[in-house]
NUMARLUM-738990 format. One line per 10 residues: number of its first residue (from 1); their letters; for each residue x, y, z of C-alpha. Coordinates in steps of 0.1 Angstrom, whole numbers. Example, Ala and Ser with C-alpha at 12.3 -4.5 7.8 and 13.67 -1.06 7.14 Angstrom:
2
1> as> 123/-45/78 | 137/-11/71 $
// end
This chain:
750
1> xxxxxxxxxx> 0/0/0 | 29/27/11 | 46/21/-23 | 17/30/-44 | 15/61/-63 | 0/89/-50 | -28/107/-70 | -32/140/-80 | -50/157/-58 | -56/192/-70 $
11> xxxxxxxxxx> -84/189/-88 | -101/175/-55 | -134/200/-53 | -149/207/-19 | -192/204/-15 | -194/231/14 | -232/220/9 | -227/181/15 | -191/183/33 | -175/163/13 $
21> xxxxxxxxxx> -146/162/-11 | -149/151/-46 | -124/139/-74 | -120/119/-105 | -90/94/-109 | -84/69/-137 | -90/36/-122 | -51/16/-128 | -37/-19/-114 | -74/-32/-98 $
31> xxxxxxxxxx> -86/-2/-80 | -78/31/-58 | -71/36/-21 | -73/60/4 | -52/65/31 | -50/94/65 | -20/96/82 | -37/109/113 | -65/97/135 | -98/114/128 $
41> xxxxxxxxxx> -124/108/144 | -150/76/149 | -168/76/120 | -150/75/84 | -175/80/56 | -161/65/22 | -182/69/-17 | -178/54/-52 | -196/62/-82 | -207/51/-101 $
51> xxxxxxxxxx> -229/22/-80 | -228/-7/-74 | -185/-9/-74 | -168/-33/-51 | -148/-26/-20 | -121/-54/-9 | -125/-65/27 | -111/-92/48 | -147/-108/44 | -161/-104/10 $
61> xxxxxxxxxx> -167/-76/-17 | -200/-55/-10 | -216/-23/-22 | -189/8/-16 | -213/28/-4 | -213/34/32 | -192/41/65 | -159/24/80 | -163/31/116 | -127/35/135 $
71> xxxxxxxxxx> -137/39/169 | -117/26/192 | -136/0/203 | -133/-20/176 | -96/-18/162 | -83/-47/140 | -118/-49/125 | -132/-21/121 | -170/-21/114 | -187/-10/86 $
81> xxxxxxxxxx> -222/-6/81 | -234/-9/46 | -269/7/29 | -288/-7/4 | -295/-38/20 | -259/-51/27 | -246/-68/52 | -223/-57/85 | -187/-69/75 | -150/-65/86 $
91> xxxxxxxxxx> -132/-38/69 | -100/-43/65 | -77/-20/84 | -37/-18/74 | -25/-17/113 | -30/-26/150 | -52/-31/179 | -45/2/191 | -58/39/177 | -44/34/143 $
101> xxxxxxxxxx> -16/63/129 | -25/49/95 | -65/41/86 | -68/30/46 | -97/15/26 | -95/-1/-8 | -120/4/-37 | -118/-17/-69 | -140/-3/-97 | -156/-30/-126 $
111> xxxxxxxxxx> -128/-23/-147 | -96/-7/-153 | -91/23/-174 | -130/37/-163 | -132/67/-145 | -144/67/-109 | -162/98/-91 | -150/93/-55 | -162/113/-22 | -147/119/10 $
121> xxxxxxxxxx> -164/129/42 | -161/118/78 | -187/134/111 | -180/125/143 | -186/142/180 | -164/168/167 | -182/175/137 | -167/173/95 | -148/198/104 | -119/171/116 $
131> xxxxxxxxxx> -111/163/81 | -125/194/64 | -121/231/60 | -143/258/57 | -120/271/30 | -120/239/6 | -83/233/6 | -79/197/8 | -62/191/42 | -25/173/39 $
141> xxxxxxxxxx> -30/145/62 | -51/128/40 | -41/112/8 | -49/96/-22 | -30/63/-38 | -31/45/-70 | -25/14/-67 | 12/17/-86 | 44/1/-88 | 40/-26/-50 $
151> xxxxxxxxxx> 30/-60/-49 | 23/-57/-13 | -4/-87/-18 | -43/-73/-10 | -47/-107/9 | -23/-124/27 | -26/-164/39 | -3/-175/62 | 16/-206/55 | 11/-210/93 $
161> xxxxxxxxxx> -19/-211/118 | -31/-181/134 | -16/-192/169 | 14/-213/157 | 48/-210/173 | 76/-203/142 | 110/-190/145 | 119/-157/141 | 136/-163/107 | 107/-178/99 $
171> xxxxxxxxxx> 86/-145/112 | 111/-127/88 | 106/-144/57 | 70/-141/62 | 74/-103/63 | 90/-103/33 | 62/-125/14 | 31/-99/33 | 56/-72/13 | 50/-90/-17 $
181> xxxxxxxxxx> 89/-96/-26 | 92/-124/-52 | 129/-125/-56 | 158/-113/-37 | 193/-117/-32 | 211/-135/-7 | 246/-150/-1 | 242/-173/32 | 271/-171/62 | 268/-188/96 $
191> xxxxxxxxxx> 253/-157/109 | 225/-155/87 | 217/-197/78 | 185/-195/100 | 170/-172/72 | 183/-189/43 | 168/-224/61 | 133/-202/64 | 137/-189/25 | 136/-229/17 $
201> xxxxxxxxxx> 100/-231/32 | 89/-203/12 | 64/-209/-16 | 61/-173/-34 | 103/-159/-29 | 129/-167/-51 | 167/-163/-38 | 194/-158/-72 | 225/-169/-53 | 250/-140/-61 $
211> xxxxxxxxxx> 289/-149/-57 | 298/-117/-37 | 276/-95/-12 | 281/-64/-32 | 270/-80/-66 | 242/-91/-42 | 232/-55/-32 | 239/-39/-67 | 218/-66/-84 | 188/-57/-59 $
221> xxxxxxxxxx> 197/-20/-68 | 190/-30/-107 | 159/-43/-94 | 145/-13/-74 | 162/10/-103 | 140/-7/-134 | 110/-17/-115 | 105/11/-86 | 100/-18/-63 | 117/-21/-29 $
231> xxxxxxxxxx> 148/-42/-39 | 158/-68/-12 | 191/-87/-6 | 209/-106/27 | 241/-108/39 | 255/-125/72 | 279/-107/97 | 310/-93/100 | 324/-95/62 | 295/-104/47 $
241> xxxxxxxxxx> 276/-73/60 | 307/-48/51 | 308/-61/16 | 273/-44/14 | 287/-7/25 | 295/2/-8 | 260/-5/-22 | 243/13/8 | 261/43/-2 | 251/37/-36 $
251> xxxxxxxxxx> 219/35/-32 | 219/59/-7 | 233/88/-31 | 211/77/-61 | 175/80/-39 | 172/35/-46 | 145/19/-24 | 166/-9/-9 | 160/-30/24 | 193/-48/36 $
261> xxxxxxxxxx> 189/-74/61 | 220/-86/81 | 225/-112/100 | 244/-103/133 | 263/-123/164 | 237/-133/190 | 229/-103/214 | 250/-115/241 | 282/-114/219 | 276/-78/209 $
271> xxxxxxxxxx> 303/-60/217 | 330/-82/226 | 345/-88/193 | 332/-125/188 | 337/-138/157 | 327/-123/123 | 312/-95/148 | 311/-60/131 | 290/-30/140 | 274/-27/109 $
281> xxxxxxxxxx> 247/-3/127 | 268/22/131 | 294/17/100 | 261/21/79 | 243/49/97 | 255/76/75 | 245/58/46 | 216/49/50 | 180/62/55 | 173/45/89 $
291> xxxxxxxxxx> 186/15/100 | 172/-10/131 | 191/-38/151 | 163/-62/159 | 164/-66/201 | 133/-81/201 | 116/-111/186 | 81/-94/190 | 96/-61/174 | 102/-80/141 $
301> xxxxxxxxxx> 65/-76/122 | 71/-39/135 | 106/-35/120 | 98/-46/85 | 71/-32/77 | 84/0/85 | 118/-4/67 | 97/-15/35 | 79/18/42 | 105/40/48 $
311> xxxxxxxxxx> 129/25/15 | 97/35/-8 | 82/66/8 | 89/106/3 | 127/104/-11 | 134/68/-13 | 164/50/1 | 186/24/16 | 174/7/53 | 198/-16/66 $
321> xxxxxxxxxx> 176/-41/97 | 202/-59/110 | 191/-91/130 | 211/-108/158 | 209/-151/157 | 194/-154/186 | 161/-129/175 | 166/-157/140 | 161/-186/166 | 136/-176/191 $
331> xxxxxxxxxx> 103/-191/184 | 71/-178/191 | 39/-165/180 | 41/-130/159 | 20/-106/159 | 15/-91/126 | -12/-63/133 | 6/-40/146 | 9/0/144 | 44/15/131 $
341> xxxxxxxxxx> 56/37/150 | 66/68/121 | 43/97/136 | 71/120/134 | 84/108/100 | 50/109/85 | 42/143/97 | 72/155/81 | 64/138/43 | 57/161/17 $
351> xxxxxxxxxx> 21/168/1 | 11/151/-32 | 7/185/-47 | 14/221/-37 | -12/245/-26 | -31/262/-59 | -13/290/-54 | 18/276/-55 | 9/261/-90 | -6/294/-99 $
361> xxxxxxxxxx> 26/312/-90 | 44/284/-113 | 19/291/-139 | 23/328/-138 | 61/324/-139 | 61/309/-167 | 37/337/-187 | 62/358/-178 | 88/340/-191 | 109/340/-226 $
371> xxxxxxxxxx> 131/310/-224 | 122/287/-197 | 135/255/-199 | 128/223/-176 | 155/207/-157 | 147/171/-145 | 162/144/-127 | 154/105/-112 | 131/123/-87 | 110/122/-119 $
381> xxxxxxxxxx> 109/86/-131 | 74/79/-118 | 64/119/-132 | 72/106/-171 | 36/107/-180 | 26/137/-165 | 61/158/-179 | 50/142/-214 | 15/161/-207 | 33/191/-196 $
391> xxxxxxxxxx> 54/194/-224 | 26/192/-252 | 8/219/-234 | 39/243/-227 | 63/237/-255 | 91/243/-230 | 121/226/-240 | 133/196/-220 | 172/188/-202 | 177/155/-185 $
401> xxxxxxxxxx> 201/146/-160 | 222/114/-158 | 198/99/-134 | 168/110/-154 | 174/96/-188 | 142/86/-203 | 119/105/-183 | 112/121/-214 | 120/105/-248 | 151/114/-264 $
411> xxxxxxxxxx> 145/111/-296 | 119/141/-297 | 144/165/-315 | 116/196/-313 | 117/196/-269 | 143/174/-259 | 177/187/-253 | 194/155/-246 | 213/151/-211 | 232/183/-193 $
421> xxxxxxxxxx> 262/187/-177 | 297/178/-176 | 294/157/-209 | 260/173/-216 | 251/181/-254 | 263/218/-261 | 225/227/-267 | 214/217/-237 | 239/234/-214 | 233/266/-236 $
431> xxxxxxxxxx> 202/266/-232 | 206/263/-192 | 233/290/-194 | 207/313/-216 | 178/306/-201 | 155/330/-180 | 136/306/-161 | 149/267/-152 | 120/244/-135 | 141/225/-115 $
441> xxxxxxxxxx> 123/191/-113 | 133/159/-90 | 173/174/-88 | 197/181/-66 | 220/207/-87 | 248/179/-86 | 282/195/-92 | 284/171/-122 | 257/193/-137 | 262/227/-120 $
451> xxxxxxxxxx> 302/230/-129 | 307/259/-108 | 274/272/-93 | 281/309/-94 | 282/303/-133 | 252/281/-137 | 219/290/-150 | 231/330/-138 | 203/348/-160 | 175/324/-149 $
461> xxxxxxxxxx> 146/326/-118 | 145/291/-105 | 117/272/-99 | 124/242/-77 | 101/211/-70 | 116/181/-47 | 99/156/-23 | 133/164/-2 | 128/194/14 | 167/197/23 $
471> xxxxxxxxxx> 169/199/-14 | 154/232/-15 | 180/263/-15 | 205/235/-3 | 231/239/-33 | 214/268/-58 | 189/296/-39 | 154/289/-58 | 128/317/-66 | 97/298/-60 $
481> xxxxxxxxxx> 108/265/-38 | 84/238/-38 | 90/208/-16 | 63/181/-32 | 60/151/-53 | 66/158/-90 | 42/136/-102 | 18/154/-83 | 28/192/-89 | 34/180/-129 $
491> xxxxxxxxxx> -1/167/-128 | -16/198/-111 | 3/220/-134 | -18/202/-164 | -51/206/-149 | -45/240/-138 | -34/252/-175 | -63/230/-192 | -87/246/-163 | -73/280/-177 $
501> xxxxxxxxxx> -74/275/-207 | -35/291/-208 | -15/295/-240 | 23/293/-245 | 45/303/-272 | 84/295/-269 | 86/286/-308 | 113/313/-312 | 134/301/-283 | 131/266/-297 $
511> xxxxxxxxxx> 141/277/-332 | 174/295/-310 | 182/263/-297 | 177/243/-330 | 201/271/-344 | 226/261/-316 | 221/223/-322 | 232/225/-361 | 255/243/-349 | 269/219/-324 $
521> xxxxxxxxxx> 255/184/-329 | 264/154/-312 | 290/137/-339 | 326/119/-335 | 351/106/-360 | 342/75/-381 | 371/53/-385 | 371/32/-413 | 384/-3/-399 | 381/6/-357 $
531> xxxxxxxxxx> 355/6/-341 | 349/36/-322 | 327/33/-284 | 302/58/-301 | 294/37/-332 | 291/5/-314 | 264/21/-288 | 246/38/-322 | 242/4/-335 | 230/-13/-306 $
541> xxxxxxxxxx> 206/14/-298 | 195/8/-336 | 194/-31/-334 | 169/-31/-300 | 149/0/-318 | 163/17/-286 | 139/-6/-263 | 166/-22/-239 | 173/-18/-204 | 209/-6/-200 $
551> xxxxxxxxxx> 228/-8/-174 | 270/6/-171 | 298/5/-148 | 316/40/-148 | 338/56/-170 | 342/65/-204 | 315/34/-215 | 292/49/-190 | 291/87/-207 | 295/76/-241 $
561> xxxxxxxxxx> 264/49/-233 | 246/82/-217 | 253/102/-250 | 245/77/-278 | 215/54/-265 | 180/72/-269 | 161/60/-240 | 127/67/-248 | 112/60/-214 | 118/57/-178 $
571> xxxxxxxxxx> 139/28/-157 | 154/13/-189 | 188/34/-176 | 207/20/-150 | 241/36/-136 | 256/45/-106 | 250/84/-108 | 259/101/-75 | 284/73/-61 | 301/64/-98 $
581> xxxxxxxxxx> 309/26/-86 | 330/6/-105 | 314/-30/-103 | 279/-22/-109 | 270/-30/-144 | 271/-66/-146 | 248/-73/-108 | 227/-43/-121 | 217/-58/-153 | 214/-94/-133 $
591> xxxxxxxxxx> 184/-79/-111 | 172/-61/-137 | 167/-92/-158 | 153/-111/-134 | 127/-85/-131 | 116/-76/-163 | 121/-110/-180 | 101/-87/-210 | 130/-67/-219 | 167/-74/-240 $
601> xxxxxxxxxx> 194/-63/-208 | 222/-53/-220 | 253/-43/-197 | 277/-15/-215 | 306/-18/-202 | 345/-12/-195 | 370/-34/-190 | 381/-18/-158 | 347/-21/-143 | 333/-56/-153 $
611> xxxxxxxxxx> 363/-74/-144 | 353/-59/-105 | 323/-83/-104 | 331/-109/-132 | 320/-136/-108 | 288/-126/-115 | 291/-144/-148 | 287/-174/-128 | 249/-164/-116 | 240/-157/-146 $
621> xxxxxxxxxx> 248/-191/-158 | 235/-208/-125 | 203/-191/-130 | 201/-190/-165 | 197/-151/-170 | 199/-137/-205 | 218/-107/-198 | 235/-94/-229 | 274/-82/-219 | 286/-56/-249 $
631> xxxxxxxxxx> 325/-49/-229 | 341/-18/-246 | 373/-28/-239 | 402/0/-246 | 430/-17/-222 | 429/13/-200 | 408/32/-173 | 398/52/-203 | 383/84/-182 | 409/87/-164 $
641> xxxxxxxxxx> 433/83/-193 | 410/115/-205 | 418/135/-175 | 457/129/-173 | 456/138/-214 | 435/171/-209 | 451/184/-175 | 484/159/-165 | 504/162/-198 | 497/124/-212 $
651> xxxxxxxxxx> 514/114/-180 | 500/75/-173 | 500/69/-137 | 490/31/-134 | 458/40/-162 | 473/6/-185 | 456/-23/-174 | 468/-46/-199 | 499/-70/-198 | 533/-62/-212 $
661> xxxxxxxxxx> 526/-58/-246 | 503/-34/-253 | 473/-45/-277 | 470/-12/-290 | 506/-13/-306 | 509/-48/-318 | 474/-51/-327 | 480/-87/-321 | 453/-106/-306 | 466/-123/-282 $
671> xxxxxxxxxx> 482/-92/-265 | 448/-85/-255 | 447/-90/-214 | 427/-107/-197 | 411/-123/-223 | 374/-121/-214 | 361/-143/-240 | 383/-172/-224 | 375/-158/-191 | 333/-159/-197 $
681> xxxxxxxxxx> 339/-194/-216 | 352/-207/-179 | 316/-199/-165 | 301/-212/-193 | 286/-181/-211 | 289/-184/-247 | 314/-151/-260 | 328/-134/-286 | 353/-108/-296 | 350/-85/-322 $
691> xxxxxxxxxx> 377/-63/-338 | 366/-47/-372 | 342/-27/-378 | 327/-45/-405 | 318/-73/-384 | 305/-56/-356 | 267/-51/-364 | 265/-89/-374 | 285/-94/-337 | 260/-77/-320 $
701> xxxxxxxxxx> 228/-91/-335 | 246/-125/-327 | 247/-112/-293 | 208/-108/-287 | 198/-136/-307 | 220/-157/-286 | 190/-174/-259 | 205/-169/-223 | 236/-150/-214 | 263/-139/-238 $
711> xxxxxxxxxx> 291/-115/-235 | 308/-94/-264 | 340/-82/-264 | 343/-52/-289 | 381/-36/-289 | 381/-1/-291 | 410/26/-289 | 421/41/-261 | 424/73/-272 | 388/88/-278 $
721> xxxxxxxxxx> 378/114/-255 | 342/119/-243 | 333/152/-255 | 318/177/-252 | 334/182/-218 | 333/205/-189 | 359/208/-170 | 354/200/-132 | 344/232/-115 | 338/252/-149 $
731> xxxxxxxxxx> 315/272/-168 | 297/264/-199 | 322/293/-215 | 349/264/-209 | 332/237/-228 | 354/214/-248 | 342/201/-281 | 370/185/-303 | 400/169/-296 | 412/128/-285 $
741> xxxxxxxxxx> 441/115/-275 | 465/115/-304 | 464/157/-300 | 479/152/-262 | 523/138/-267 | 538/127/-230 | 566/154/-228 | 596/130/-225 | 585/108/-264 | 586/125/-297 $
// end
């Protein structure tokens, strides 16, 4: 339920006359919810038109038309009384036996895709005024949830009997099944057997075996990434659980719904250095959103539902719940209805929406405006439709951050700008430099995008939207700061300018931009018999009609990958963005895979970063998982080969990683170190390298026709530069656009 997506509430209307609230959504996924996030009174009067439509209780579907009554003398089941005719049955409530902090009912319509008139209105001793306003603002602490992107199941059936003593690994795993997780990843330790003993009595979760903890935690990081899920993965003590750090942090950085569960020494040993004992607590805490060490068997139910909740709500992220042995191997009876205890995290969450006049100020911005352009980020992913929308009706040109990628298609030359930044297109970063007015949506202003901040976007007002308030003002002072979901704000933006009927013309900044795009385009040198990084990602951007999920490591690969695939839509880009981890294309593409068994996978990467977590190789053989490897392999760490061209003189400082004779001189074959091909043969994935161009589109569709896993090895030279380029702590005045390395001699050779 917590994961859903919210609705847009801002075209909710108030009936002063009736006291209620009414709204239209689009019914999605099997129905709509409703959900207050404080306690408000005794009697909680739900509608849905049209009639009859069909509520979802713990007893049986009835007429939607009627009251849930939440007083608190009846608690886990919550009476409802129905009209026409029906009969009294037990609501279902989402927590506890005490005064809830969370009260939700469900409403499936006849169909998806109708449209549902739904009303709100609650009386009690108090009077409607406990959830209503005389005003007709629609008050925050209640919201509105399409059923979205959890599989939190709507009923859950215990493998167990009501009353039946379990473990507490067992009480775990059942956690994880009420979440709805279907697969995770786990690599078992003598700290942690007890849950991988209670994942073999498990009927609905499937554990991929990973060879290292942090290809575990990046593979459930491709999993949250392409699916918006929470991604799940388990570790045992000591080294197992600091193997994970790195991922934490990634995830942490890159706003990635994760839940980490470690196991931990029993309670007693805490503290006094028993073995594999490490205080992953408080190594994490930094890194993480919240974390929990389980004390208590009875806490358990508690802890997980919360850290499922907290990964996946306002600005998702990383919760570590690390569990002692002992808490694995006490047995007794859970209790499962219980209330989380987030009051003060919950009061703090951002609306769906703004106020109206915040949109109205947005709106009125914008009129004034000449050459606005949007600035969006991953805090948009789940916004793609709505931006879409808000596009059409504005005209406003379109940026997209490395982390945002797809959240509005690329290949729409008239609005889309392509990505910003350091290795932005030249367009795009003009247009930020030029602009008057930058909506700022779901970023951070990342250094990697700002260069130097006293240069960046210095003519514009900024208009700034996050569901992180610490966002706001943080890194670049806004105008107009907005601390609300995108999705929402997009979406109220769109009714409000329909509503208004308001008109936009930016066709003259466009046409300025499509001036400095002929100007500038994206191109690099075609080589007649190399094959160049660029060309290779063109063609397999061409050969999967750009409908891949793709996933990198970091470096050169990464960037070029960035510049030359045109994602289309949201979560088919996977990368570590704010971290920039070596390691993580090859476990990335593994979870993604195993989510979206739908979709061609394809790993881009360098041969610097997959030979970090080659053993993965061996998972995907074990489980059979057709991820496609395309390794741009140049012999060196090829961005920081860039970096010692451009600024250190072609000085190499331990940037070679081949063997003694360098490929790239001898062109001889077997110079080429390690040999990847032999290397992926040894795990049994079928491989190939490629050397020519001429063969390499035939290599490629090989590649993906190849059932299963398969890896490609495609040679490329070491000195291409990723331009254009930046410099770190620049201005767009300082952007580089030609050059490579043949222009950049080491001082002491001819």
């Amino acid at each position: 339920q917590t994961q859903a997506q919210r609705l847009d509430t801002s075209q909710i209307g108030y009936n002063s006359r009736s006291k209620e609230y009414e709204f239209e959504v689009l019914v999605r996924n099997g129905g709509i919810f409703v959900e207050s996030t404080k306690h408000i009174g005794p009697d909680y009067h739900l509608r849905a038109h049209p009639e009859p439509c069909n509520m979802l209780t713990t007893a049986q579907s009835v007429s939607c038309r009627g009251e849930l009554n939440d007083s608190s003398a009846s608690h886990s089941k919550a009476g409802r009384k129905a009209s026409n005719n029906c009969q009294r049955v037990s609501a279902k409530k989402s927590y506890g036996k005490r005064v809830p902090s969370v009260t939700s009912l469900k409403y499936r319509s006849q169909q998806n895709g109708e449209r549902a008139a739904v009303k709100i209105s609650a009386s009690s001793a108090t009077g409607p005024s406990s959830i209503t306003s005389n005003s007709g603002s629609f008050p925050s602490d209640i919201q509105f949830y399409q059923n979205g992107v959890s599989d939190r199941p709507t009923e859950f059936k215990s493998r167990y009997g009501k009353n039946e003593a379990r473990k507490g690994a067992d009480v775990l795993v059942e956690c994880l099944e009420r979440e709805g997780v279907e697969h995770l990843f786990a690599y078992p330790g003598g700290a942690s057997m007890e849950i991988h003993q209670a994942l073999t009595r498990s009927n609905t979760i499937e554990n991929i075996l990973c060879r290292h903890e942090q290809g575990e935690i990046f593979a459930a990081e491709g999993y949250a990434k392409c699916t918006g899920k929470v991604g799940v993965c388990i570790a045992t003590s000591g080294p197992g659980a600091t193997n994970l750090v790195t991922g934490l942090a990634d995830a942490m950085l890159d706003s990635v719904p994760l839940v980490a569960i470690t196991g931990q020494v029993p309670l007693p040993l805490i503290g006094t250095d028993g073995f594999q004992e490490t205080p992953i607590v408080e190594i994490s805490r930094q890194i993480t959103k919240h974390n929990y060490l389980v004390t208590n068997f009875e806490d358990l139910p508690r802890i997980m539902r919360e850290a499922f909740y907290l990964a996946n709500s306002g600005r998702p992220g990383p919760v570590l719940v690390d569990v002692p042995k002992d808490i694995q191997q006490t047995v007794g009876v859970p209790n499962f209805d219980v209330n989380m205890r987030l009051q003060g995290y919950l009061s703090r969450l951002p609306p769906v929406a703004p106020p109206l006049v915040k949109l109205q100020q947005v709106i009125r911005t914008i009129e004034a405006s000449q050459k606005p352009v949007l600035y969006v980020g991953g805090g948009c992913l789940e916004a793609s439709p709505e931006l879409k929308e808000f596009v059409e009706l504005t005209g406003i040109p379109v940026c997209q951050t490395l982390m945002g990628l797809g959240t509005y298609p690329l290949n729409d030359d008239e609005h889309a700008l392509g990505m910003l930044g350091m290795h932005g297109t030249v367009y795009g970063n003009y247009s930020i430099d030029k602009a008057d007015l930058l909506l700022a949506f779901g970023v951070r202003f990342d250094d990697r995008v700002t260069g130097k901040l006293e240069k960046f976007a210095t003519r514009a007002r900024i208009v700034h939207v996050d569901i992180d308030p610490a966002e706001i003002n943080k890194n670049k002072e806004a105008y107009l700061g907005i601390p609300a979901d995108t999705k929402g704000t997009l979406g109220g933006l769109n009714s409000l300018i329909k509503k208004e009927e308001v008109k936009f013309d930016f066709s003259e900044w466009r046409d300025e931009l499509k001036g400095v795009r002929q100007e500038f385009p994206m191109e690099y040198k075609h080589e007649e018999q190399l094959i160049v990084p660029q060309h290779a990602i063109e063609l397999l951007d061409k050969l999967t009609n750009g409908n891949a999920i793709i996933s990198t490591g970091v470096g050169q690969h990464q960037m070029f990958a960035a510049q030359w695939y045109k994602f289309t839509e949201p979560r088919n880009w996977l990368t570590s963005g704010g971290l920039g981890t070596m390691g993580f294309g090859l476990p990335a593409a593994l979870g993604a895979a195993v989510a979206r068994k739908d979709r061609v996978v394809v790993d881009i990467d360098g041969d610097g970063s997959f030979v970090m977590n080659i053993q993965e190789l061996a998972t995907l053989h074990a489980h059979d998982i057709p991820v496609k490897v395309m390794i741009l392999n140049n012999q060196h760490l090829g961005m920081v080969v860039q970096w010692e061209d451009r600024f250190y003189k072609a000085n190499r400082a331990h940037t070679y990683l081949g063997s003694e004779n360098e490929y790239h001189v001898t062109y001889n074959e077997e110079d080429i170190f390690p040999d990847f091909v032999k290397a992926a043969e040894s795990f049994r994935v079928p491989a190939k390298r490629v050397v020519r161009k001429c063969d390499l589109e035939a290599a490629i569709q090989e590649m993906l026709d190849t059932p299963g896993p398969y890896l490609l090895d495609v040679m490329v030279p070491h000195q291409e530069h990723v331009l254009p380029m930046i410099p770190g702590g620049g201005g767009f005045e300082q952007i580089i656009t030609k050059g490579d390395g043949h222009d950049f001699v080491p001082e002491d050779k001819p």
